[in-house]
N, C-alpha and C positions, 0 to 999 in steps of 0.2 A: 633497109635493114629488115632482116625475116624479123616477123614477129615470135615467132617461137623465141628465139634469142633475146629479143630484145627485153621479151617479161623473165628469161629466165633466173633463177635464184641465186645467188651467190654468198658466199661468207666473206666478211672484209676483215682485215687484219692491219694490225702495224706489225713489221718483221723486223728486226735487228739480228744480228750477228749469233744470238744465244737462242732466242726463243720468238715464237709468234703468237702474238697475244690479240685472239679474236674480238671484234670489236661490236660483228651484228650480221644481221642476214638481213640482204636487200634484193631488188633485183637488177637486171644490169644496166635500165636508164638511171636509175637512182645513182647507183654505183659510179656512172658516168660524171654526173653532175657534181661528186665531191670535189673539194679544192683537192687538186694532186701534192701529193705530202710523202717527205722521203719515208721508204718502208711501206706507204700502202702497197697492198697487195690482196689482190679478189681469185678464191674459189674457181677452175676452171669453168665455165658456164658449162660444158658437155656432165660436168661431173656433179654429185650429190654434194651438196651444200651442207658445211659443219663433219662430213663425213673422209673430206677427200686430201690430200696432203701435196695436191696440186694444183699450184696457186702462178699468179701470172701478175704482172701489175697496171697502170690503168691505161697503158696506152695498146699493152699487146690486147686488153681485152679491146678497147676501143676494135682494135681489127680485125676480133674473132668475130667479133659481131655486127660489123659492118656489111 
């Protein structure tokens, strides 16, 4: 795993249907290690954290940053 990646930042979120309701800013081992929960969903890793409206969830992250 690059380590760039691997510390990168992210925003986690629960998503549903209407709205996405941020949850925290971690980085993406941490991020990895949450139990998988329908609606999570993580902050592109390429992109600013809290800032970006492109979100992925944990298994597509799992293989940006593999």
């Amino acid at each position: 795993m690059d380590m760039r990646r691997k510390k990168a930042i992210v925003e986690a979120a629960i998503e549903s249907e209407y709205e996405r309701q941020a949850l925290g800013i971690m980085n993406t081992e941490q991020a990895l290690k949450l139990e998988d929960s329908d609606g999570l969903v993580f902050s592109h890793p390429d992109k600013e954290a809290g800032a970006t409206d492109q979100f992925v969830d944990q298994e597509q992250l799992r293989r940006l940053v593999q």
